[in-house]
N, C-alpha and C positions, 0 to 999 in steps of 0.2 A: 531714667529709672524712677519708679515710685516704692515705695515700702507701704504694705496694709497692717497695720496694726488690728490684730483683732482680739474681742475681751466675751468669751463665757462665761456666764454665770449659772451654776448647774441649780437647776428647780430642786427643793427641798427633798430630801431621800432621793434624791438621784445623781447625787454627786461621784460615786463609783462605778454606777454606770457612765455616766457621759467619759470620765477619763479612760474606763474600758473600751468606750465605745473610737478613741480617739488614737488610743494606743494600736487595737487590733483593728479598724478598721480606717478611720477617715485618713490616717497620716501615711501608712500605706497606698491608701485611694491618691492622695497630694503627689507620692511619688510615682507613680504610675503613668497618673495625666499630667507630668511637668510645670508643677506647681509648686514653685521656690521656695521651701520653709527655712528661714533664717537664722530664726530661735522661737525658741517654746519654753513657757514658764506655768507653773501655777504659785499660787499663794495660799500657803497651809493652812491658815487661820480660815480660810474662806473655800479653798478649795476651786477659787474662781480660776479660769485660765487666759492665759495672754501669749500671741504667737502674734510672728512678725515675717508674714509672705512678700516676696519681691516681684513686682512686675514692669516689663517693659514703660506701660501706660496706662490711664486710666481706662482707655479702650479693651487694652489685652485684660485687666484687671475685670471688669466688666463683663467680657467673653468667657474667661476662663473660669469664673464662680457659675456662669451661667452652664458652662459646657460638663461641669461637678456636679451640677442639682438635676441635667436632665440625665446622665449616664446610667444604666440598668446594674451598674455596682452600687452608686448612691441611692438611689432608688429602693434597693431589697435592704440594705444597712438601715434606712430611715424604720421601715415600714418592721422590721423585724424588732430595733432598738426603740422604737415609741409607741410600740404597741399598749404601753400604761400610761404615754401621755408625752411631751415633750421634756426632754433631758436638761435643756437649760434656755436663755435669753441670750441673743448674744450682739453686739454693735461693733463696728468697722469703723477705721478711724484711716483717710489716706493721708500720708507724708512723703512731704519732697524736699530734700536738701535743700536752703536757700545758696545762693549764690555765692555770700560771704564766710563761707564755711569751710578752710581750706581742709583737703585731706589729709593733710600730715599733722593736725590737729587731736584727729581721730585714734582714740586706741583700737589695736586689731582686734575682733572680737576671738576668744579664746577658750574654745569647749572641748570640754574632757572626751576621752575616747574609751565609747562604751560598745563593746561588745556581745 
């Protein structure tokens, strides 16, 4: 298994939109096309976001971003939400457990149930 770490940074005046645009449309897309979302953060001061996708490999990881960017849901999302320009920057970072890291080291991760 690998974890993606991924960090948006929303382009100036358009930090309402991108988090609209994530809320109503992209994280619904992720679930859809079976696209692990682990957790999801932003950071108030900045408005920046950080979400943390799980994949097989770096292969499946690879396919599966690729199989998101050509779909005809992604596709009309982009083309409707950037129509003033791009929403935000954003960078990938992948993570793999090392070795020495036992599991029972690990606290369970523990999120609220929101309805």
């Amino acid at each position: 298994m690998i974890y993606e770490l991924r960090h948006y940074v929303p382009t100036a005046g358009m930090e309402d939109r991108m988090r609209e645009r994530f809320a109503r449309d992209s994280l619904p897309l992720f679930k859809n096309l079976g696209i692990a979302l682990i957790d999801f953060w932003e950071a108030p001061e900045s408005d920046e976001i950080w979400y943390v996708v799980e994949w097989p490999d770096e292969k499946a990881a690879k396919t599966g971003w690729k199989k998101f960017v050509q779909t005809p849901e992604w596709k009309e999302i982009a083309a409707r939400t950037e129509n003033d320009g791009p929403l935000s920057t954003s960078r990938a970072i992948v993570l793999k457990r090392p070795d020495f890291v036992k599991s029972e080291w690990l606290t369970p991760l523990h999120l609220p149930d929101h309805q």
